[in-house]
C-alpha positions as a Markdown table, in Angstrom:
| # | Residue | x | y | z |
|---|---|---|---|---|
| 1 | Unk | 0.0 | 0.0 | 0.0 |
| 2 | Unk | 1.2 | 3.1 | -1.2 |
| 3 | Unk | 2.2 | 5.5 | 2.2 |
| 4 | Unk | 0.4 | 8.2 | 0.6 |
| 5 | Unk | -2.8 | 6.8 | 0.0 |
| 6 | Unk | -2.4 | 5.8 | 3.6 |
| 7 | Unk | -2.0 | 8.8 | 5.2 |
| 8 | Unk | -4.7 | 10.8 | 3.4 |
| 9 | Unk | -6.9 | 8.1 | 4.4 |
| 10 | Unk | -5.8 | 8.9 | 7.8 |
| 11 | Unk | -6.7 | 12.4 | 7.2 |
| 12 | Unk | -10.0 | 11.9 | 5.8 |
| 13 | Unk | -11.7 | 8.6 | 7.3 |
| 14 | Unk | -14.2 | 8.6 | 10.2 |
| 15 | Unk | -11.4 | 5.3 | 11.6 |
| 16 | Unk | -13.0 | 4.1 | 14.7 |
| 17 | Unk | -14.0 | 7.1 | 16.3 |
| 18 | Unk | -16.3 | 9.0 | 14.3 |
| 19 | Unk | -18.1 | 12.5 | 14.7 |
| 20 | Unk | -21.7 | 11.3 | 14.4 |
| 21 | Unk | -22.5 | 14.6 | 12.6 |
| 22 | Unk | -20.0 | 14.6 | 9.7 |
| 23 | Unk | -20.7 | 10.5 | 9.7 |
| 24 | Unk | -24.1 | 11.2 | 9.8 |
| 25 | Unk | -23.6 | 13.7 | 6.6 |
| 26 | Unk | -20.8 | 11.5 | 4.8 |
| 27 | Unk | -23.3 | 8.6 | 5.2 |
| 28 | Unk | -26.0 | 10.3 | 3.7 |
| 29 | Unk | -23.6 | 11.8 | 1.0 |
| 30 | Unk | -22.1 | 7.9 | 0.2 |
| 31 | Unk | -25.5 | 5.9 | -0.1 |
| 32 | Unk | -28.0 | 9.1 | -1.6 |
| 33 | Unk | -25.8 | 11.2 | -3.8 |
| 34 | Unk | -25.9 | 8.9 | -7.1 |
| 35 | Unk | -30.2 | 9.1 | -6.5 |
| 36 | Unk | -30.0 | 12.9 | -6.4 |
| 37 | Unk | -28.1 | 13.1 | -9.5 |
| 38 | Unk | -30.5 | 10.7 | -11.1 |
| 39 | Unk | -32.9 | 13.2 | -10.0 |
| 40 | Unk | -31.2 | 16.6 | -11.3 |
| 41 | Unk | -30.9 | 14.6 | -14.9 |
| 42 | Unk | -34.6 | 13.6 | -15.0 |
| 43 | Unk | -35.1 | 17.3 | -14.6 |
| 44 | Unk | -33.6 | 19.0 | -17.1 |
| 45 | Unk | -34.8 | 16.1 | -19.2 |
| 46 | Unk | -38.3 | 16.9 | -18.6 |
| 47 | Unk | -37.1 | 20.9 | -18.4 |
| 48 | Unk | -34.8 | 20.9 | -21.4 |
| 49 | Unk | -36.7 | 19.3 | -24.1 |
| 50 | Unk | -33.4 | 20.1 | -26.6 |
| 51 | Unk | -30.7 | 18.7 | -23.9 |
| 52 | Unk | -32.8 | 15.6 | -23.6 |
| 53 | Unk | -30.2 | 13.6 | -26.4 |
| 54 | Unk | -27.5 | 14.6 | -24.4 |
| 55 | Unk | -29.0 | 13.8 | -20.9 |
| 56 | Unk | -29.5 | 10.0 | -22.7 |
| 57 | Unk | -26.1 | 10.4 | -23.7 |
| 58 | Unk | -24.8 | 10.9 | -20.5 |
| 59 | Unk | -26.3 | 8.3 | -18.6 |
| 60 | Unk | -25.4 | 5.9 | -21.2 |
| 61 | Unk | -22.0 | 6.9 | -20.4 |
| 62 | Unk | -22.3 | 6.4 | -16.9 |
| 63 | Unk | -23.4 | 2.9 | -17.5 |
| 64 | Unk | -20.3 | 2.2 | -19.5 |
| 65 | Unk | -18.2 | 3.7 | -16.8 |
| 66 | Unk | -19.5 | 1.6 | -14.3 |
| 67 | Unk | -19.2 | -1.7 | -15.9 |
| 68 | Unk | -15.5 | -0.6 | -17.0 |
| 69 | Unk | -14.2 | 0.7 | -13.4 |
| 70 | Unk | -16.0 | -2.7 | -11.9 |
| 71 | Unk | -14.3 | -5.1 | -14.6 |
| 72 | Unk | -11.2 | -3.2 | -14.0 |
| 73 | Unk | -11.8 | -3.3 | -10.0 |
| 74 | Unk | -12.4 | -7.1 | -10.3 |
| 75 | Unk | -8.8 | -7.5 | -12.1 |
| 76 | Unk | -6.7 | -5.4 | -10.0 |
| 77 | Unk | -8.1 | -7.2 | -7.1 |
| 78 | Unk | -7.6 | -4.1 | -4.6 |
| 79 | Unk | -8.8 | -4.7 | -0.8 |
| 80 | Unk | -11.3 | -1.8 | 0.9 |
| 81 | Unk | -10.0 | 0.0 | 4.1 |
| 82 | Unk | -13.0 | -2.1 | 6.5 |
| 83 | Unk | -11.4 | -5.4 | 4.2 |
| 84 | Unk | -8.2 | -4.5 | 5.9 |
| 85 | Unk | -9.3 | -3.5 | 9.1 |
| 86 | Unk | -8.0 | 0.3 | 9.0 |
| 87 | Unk | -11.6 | 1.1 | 9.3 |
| 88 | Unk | -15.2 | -0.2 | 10.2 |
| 89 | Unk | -17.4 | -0.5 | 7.0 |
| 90 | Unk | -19.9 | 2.8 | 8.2 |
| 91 | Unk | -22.6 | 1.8 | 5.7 |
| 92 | Unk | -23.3 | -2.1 | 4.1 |
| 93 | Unk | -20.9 | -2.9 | 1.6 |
| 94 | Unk | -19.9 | -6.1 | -0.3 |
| 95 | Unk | -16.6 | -7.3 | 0.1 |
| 96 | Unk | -15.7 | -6.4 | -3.7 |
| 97 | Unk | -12.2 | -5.2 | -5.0 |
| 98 | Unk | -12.1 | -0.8 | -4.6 |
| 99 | Unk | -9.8 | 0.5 | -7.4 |
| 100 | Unk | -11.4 | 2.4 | -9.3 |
| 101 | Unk | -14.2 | 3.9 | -7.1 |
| 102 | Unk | -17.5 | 2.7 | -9.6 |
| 103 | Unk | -19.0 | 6.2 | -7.7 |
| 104 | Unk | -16.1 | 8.1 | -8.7 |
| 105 | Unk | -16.0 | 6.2 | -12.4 |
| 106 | Unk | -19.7 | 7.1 | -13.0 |
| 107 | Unk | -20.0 | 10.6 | -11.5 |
| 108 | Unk | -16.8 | 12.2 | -13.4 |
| 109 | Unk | -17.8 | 11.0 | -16.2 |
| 110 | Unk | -21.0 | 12.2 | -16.4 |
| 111 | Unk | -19.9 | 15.7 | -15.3 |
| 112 | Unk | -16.9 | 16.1 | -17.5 |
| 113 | Unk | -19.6 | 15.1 | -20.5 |
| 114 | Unk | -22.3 | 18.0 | -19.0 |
| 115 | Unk | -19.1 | 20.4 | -18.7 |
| 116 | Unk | -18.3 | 20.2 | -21.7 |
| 117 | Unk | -21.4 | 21.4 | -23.5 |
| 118 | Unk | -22.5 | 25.3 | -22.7 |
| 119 | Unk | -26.1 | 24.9 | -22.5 |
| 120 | Unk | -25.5 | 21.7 | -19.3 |
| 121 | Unk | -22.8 | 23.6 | -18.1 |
| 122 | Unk | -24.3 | 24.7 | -15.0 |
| 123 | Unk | -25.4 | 20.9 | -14.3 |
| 124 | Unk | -22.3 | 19.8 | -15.4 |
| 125 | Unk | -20.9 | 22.0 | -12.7 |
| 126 | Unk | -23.4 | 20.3 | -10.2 |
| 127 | Unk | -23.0 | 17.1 | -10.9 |
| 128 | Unk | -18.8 | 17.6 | -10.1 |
| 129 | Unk | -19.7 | 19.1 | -6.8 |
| 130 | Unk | -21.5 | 16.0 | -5.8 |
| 131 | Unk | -18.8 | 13.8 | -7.3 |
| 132 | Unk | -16.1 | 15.2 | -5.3 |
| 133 | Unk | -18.7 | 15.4 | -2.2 |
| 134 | Unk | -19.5 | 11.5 | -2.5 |
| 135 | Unk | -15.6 | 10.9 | -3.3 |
| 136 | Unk | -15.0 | 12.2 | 0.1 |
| 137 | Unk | -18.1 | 10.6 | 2.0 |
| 138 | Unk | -17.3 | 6.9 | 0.5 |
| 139 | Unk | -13.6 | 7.8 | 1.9 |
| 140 | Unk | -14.8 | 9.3 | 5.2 |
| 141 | Unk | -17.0 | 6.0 | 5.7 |
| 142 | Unk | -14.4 | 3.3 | 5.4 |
| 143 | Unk | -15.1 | 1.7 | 1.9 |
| 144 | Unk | -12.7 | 3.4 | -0.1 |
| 145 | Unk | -9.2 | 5.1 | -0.1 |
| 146 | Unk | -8.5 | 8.6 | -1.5 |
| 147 | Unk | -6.5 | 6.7 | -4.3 |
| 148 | Unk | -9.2 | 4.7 | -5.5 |
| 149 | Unk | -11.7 | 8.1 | -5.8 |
| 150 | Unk | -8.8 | 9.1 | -8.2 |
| 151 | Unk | -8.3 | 6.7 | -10.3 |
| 152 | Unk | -11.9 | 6.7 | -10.2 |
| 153 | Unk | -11.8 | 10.4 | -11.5 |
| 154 | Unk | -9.1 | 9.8 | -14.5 |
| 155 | Unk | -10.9 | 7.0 | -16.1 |
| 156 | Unk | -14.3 | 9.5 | -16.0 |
| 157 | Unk | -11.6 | 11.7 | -17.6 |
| 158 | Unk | -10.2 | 8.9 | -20.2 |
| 159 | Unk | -14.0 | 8.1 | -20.8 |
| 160 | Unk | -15.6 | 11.2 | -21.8 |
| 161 | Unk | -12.5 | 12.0 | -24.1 |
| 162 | Unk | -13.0 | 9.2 | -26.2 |
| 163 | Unk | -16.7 | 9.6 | -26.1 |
| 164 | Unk | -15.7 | 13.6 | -27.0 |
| 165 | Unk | -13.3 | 12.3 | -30.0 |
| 166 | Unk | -16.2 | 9.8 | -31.0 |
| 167 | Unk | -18.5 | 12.7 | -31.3 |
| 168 | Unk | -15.8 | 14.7 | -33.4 |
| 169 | Unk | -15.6 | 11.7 | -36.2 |
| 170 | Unk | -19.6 | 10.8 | -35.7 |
| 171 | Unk | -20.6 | 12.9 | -38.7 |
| 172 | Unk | -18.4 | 11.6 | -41.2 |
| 173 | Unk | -19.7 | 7.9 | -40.4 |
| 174 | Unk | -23.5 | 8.8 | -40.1 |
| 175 | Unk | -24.7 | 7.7 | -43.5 |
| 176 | Unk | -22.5 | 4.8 | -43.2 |
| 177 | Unk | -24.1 | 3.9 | -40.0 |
| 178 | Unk | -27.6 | 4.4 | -40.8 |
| 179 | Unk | -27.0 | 1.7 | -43.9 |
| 180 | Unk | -26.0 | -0.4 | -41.3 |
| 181 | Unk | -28.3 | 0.0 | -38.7 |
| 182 | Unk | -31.8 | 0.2 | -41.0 |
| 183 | Unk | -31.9 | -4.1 | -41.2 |
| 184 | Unk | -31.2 | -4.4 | -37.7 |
| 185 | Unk | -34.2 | -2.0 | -36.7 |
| 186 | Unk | -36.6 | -3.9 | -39.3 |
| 187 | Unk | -36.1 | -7.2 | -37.2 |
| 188 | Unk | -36.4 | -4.9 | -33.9 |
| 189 | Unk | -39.6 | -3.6 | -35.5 |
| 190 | Unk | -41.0 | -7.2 | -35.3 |
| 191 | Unk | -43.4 | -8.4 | -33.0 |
| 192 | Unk | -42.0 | -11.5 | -32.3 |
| 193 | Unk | -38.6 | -9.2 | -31.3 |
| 194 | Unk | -39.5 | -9.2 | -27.7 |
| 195 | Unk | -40.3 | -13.1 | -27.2 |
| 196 | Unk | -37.2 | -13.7 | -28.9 |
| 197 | Unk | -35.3 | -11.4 | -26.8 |
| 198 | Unk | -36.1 | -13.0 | -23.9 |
| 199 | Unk | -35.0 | -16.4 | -25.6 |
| 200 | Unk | -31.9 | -14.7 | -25.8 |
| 201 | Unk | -31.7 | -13.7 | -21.9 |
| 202 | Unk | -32.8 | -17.2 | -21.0 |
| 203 | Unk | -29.8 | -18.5 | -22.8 |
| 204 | Unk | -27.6 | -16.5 | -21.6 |
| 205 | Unk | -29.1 | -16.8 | -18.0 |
| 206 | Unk | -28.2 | -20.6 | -18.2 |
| 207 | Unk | -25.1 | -20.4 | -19.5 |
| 208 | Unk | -23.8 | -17.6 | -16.6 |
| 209 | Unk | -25.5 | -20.0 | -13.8 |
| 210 | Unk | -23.6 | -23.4 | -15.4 |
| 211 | Unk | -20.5 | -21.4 | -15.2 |
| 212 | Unk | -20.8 | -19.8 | -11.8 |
| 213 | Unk | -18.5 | -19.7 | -9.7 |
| 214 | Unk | -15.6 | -21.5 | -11.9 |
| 215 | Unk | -15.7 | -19.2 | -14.7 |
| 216 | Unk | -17.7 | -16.5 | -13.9 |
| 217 | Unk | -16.9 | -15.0 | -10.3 |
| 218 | Unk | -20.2 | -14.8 | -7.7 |
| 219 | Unk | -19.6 | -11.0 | -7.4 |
| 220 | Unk | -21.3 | -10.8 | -11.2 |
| 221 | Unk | -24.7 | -11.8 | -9.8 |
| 222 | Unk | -24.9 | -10.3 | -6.0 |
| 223 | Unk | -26.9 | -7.4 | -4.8 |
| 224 | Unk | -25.0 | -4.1 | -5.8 |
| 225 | Unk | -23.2 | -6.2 | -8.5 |
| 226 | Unk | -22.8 | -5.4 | -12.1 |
| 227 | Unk | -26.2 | -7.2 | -13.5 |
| 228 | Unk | -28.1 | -5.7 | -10.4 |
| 229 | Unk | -26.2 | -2.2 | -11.6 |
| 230 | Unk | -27.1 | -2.1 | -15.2 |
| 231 | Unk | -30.5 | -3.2 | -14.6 |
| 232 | Unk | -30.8 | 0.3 | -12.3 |
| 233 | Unk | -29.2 | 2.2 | -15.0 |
| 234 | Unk | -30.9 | 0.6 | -18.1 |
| 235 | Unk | -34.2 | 1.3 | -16.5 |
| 236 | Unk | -33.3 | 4.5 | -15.8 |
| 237 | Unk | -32.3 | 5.2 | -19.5 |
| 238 | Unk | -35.5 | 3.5 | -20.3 |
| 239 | Unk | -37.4 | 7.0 | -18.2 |
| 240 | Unk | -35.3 | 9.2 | -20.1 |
| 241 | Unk | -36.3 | 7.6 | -23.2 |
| 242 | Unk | -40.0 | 7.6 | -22.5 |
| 243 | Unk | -39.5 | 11.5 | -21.7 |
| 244 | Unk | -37.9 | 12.3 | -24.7 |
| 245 | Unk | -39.0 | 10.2 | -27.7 |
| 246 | Unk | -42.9 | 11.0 | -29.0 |
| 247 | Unk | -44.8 | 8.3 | -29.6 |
| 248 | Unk | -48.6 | 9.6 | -31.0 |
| 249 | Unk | -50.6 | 7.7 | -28.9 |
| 250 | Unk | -49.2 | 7.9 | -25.4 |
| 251 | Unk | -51.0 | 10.8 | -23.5 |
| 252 | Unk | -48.8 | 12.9 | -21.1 |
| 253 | Unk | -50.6 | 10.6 | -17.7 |
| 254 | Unk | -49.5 | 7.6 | -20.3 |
| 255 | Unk | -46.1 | 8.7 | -19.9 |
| 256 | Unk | -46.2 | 10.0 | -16.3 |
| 257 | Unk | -47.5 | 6.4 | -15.2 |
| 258 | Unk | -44.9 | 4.1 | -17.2 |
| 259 | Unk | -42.3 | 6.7 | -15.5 |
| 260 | Unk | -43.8 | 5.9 | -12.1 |
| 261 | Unk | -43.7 | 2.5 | -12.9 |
| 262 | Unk | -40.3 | 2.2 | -14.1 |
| 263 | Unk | -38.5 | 4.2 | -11.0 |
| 264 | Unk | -40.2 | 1.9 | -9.3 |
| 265 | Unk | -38.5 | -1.1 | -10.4 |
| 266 | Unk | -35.1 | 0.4 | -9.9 |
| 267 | Unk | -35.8 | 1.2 | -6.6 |
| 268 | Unk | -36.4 | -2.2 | -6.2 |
| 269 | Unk | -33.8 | -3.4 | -7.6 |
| 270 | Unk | -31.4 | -0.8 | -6.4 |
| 271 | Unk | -33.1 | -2.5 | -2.8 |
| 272 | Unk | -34.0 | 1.1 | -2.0 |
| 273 | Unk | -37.1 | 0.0 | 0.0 |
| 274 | Unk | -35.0 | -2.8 | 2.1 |
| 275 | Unk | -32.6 | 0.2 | 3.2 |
| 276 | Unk | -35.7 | 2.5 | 4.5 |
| 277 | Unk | -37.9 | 0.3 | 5.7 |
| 278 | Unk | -36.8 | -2.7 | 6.2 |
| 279 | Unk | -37.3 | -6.7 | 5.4 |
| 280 | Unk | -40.9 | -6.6 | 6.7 |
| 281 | Unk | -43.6 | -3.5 | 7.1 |
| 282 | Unk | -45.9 | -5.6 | 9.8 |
| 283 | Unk | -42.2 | -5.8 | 12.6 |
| 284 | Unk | -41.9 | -2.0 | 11.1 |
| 285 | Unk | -42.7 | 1.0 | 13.2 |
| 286 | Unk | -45.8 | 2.8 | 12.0 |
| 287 | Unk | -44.0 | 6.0 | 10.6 |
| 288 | Unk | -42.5 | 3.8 | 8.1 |
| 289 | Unk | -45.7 | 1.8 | 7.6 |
| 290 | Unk | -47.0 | 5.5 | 6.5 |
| 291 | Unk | -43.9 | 6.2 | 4.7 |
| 292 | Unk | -44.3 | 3.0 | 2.5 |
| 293 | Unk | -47.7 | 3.3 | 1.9 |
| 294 | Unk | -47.9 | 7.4 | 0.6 |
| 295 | Unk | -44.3 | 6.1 | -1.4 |
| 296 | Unk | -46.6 | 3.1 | -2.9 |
| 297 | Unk | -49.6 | 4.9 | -3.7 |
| 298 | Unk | -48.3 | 6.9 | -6.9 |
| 299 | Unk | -47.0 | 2.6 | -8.4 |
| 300 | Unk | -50.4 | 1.5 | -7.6 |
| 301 | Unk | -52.2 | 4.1 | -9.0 |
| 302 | Unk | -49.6 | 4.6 | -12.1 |
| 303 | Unk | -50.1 | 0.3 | -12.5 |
| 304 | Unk | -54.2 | 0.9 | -12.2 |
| 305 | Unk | -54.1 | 3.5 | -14.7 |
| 306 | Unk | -52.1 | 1.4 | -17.1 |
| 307 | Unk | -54.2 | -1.7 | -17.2 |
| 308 | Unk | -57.3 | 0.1 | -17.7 |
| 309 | Unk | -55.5 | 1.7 | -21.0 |
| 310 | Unk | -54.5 | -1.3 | -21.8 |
| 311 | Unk | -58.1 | -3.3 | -21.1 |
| 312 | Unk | -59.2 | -0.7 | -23.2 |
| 313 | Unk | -56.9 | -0.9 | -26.1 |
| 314 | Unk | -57.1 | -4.6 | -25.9 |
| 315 | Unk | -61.1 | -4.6 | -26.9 |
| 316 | Unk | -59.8 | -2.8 | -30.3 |
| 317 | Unk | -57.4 | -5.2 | -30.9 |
| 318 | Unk | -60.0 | -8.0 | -32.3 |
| 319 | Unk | -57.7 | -10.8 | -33.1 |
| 320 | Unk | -54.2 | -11.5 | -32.1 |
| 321 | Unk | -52.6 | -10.5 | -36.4 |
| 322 | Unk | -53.9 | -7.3 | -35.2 |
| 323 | Unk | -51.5 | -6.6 | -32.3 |
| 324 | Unk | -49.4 | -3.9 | -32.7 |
| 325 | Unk | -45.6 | -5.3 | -32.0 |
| 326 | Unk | -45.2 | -3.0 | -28.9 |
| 327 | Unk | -47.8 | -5.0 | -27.2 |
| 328 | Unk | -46.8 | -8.3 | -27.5 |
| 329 | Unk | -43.3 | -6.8 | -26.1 |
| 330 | Unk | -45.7 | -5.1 | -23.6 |
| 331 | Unk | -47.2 | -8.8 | -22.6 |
| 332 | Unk | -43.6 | -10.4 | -22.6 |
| 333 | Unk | -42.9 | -7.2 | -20.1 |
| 334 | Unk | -45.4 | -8.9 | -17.9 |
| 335 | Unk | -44.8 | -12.1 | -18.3 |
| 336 | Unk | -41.0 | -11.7 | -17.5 |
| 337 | Unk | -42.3 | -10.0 | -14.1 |
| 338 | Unk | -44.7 | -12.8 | -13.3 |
| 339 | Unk | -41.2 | -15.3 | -13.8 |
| 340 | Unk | -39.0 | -12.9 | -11.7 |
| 341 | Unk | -41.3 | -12.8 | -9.0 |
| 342 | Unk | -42.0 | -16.7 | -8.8 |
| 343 | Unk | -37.8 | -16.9 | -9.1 |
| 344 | Unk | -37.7 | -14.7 | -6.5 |
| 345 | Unk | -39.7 | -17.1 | -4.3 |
| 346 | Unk | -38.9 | -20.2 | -5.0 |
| 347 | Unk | -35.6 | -21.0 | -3.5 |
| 348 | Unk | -37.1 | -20.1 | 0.0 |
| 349 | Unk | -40.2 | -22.4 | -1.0 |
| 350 | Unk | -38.0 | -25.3 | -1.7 |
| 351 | Unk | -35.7 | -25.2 | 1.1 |
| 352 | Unk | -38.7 | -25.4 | 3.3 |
| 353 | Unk | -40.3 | -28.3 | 1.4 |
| 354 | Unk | -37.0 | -29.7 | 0.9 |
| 355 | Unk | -34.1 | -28.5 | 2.9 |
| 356 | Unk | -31.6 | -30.9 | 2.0 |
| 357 | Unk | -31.8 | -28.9 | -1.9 |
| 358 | Unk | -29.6 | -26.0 | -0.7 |
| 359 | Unk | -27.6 | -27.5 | 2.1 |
| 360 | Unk | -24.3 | -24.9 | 3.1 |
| 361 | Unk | -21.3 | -26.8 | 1.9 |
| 362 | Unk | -22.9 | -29.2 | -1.0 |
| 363 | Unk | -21.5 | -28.6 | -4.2 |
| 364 | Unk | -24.5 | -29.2 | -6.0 |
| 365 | Unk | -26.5 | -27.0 | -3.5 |
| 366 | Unk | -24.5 | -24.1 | -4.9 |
| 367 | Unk | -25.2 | -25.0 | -8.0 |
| 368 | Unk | -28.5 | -24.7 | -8.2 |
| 369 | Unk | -28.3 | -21.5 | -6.1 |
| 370 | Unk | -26.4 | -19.8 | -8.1 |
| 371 | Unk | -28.7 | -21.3 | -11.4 |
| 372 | Unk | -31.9 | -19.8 | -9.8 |
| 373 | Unk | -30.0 | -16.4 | -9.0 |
| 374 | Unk | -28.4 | -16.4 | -12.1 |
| 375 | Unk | -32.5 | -17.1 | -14.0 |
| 376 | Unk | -33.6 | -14.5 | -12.0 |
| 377 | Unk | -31.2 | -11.7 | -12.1 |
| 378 | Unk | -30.6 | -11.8 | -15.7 |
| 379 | Unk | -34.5 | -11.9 | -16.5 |
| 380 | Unk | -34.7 | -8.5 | -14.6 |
| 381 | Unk | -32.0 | -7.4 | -16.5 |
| 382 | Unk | -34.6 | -8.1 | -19.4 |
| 383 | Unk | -37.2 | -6.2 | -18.2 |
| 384 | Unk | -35.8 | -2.6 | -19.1 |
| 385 | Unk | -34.5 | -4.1 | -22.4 |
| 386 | Unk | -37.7 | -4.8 | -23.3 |
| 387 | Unk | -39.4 | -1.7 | -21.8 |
| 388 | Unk | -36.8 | 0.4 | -24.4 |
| 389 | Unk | -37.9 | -2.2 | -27.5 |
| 390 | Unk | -41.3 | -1.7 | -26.9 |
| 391 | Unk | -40.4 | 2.4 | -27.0 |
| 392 | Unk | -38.8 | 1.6 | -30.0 |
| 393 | Unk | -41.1 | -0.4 | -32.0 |
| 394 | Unk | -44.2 | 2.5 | -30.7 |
| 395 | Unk | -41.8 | 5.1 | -32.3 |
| 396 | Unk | -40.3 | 3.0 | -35.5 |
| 397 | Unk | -44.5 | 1.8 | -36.1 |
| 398 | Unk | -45.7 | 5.5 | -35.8 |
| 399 | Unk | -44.7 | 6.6 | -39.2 |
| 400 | Unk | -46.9 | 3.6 | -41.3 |
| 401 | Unk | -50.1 | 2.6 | -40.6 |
| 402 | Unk | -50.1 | -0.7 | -40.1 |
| 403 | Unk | -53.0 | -0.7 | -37.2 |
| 404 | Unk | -56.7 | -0.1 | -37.6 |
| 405 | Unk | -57.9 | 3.2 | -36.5 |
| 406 | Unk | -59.4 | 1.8 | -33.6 |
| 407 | Unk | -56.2 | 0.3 | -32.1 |
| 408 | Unk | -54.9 | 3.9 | -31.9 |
| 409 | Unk | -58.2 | 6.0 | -30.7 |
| 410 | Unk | -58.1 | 3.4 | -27.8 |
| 411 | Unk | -54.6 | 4.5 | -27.2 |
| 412 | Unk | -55.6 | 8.0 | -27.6 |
């Protein structure tokens, strides 16, 4: 260890005895500060209807940043401080390799994008405040050292400068591209895409469970892992998307609702609701009981309001030739909940009709653990891939009319 880096963790970390005000703040700064930038980008998407291209832009950087800095972290192999003992873990972390921050990776590159373009400058500007702020909190806390909050910071650097000299040589391969890509959106366009997608993630699913752990390491499937991870991000991108692309027959409460609905399933998976309330609401005390309830009212009502447009588009749609290929990716959307849920469930089911199926210690115990957890975290991966496809076919199907009128005065 580098007797730098030691000392300015020294200097920086809480160590074992804290100020509970600045933990308190550093705490709050390390687990909320990547929300409340997701929250300042949904704004100026929804503000800003010409910056919305860039704010898509941006987060789909940050996604690349943070499957880079956690493929990287996972080679270097570089302990935490708590993994060493210099410091207690002040908030739940996973025993994962540190360098580079994925915090640090994510936020510096999404604010050296905003910086550089005038008109996000001032968010840009935001957006480094809080990366520096969470840099230190995740420091102050015990789960990183300064170090890894800067190598965290050059490869946001290294990122949005290839994504900058990308942009410069973008114009000069757009026709080429567009040749390219027109096929490819045809077969997307298709309303057997989104069963066939999920074929795909089912495949794929199986083969990362078979090879789990002697290929693939565990740390790819666990909670606050790289699947868990992109799913948050891709179903963010997928709000972004619904806010920024026009599709003719979704109303402004259409959109409202499938945004509603889709932060809600990266809260979920992001297990927001497990770190404010808890495992169970019935042990809870009643403020959060309240809490849960007033956060849950806006998904049940956004969930009601959506099946009766869809009940209602449904009694258009006379025969199932008729169905527009954005709701058969719809039903697969539902579908693939229905099998996540049940995946979700099952283990616990099983080892209580049959404990001896996921006995600690048994090789093939773990391998059907890590099969079901592999089924079920790469079919909620699925679910914002499909949520973007279905965008995609509404918006690739709105230009020809392939539908009867009804089909679209239900939707209107």
């Amino acid at each position: 260890m580098h007797p730098l880096n030691l000392a300015l963790f020294d200097a920086l970390a809480a160590g074992f005895a804290p100020s509970p005000a600045m933990l308190q703040l550093a705490s709050a700064i390390a687990l909320g500060s990547s929300w409340a930038c997701a929250v300042v980008l949904a704004w100026v998407a929804w503000r800003r209807v010409a910056q919305r291209p860039c704010v898509l832009a941006v987060l789909a950087a940050g996604g690349a940043a943070s499957l880079i800095s956690q493929e990287i972290a996972a080679s270097v192999g570089m302990p935490r401080p708590f993994m060493m003992g210099l410091s207690p873990a002040h908030v739940p972390h996973g025993l994962r390799a540190g360098l580079p921050s994925t915090h640090a990776s994510v936020m510096f590159t999404m604010a050296f994008m905003l910086l550089r373009q005038r008109s996000t400058r001032d968010v840009g500007l935001v957006t480094l405040g809080a990366a520096v702020a969470t840099g230190w909190a995740r420091i102050h806390v015990g789960i990183h050292f300064p170090f890894d909050v800067a190598a965290g910071a050059l490869l946001g650097a290294a990122i949005a400068a290839a994504l900058f000299a990308m942009q410069a040589i973008a114009p000069k391969l757009a026709p080429h591209v567009a040749a390219t890509l027109a096929r490819p959106l045809r077969v997307l366009a298709d309303g057997r895409a989104g069963p066939c997608l999920v074929l795909v993630f089912v495949f794929a699913a199986a083969w990362v469970g078979l090879n789990t752990p002697q290929a693939i390491g565990p740390a790819v499937l666990e909670e606050n892992g790289p699947v868990e991870k992109s799913t948050v991000l891709l179903h963010l991108a997928a709000v972004l998307c619904v806010l920024m692309v026009r599709v003719a027959f979704l109303s402004r409460p259409d959109r409202v609702a499938i945004c509603v609905l889709l932060l809600a399933f990266a809260a979920r998976e992001a297990d927001w609701h497990l770190a404010h309330w808890g495992t169970s609401l019935l042990e809870a005390p009643r403020s959060h009981v309240l809490a849960a309830m007033a956060a849950l009212a806006p998904v049940a009502i956004a969930a009601g309001w959506l099946a009766g447009r869809a009940w209602s588009a449904s009694r258009a749609m006379r025969a199932w030739r008729q169905w527009r290929p954005e709701a058969t990716t719809s039903l697969t959307f539902v579908a693939v909940i229905g099998a996540a849920i049940i995946l979700d469930q099952l283990p616990a089911f099983l080892a209580g009709q049959h404990p001896d199926l996921f006995t600690a210690g048994s090789s093939a115990a773990a391998f059907r653990s890590y099969l079901m957890l592999s089924f079920e975290e790469i079919l909620e991966l699925a679910l914002p891939v499909l949520a973007l496809l279905a965008l995609l076919q509404a918006r690739l199907g709105g230009s020809r009319d392939s539908a009867p009128g009804g089909i679209k005065r239900s939707y209107a």
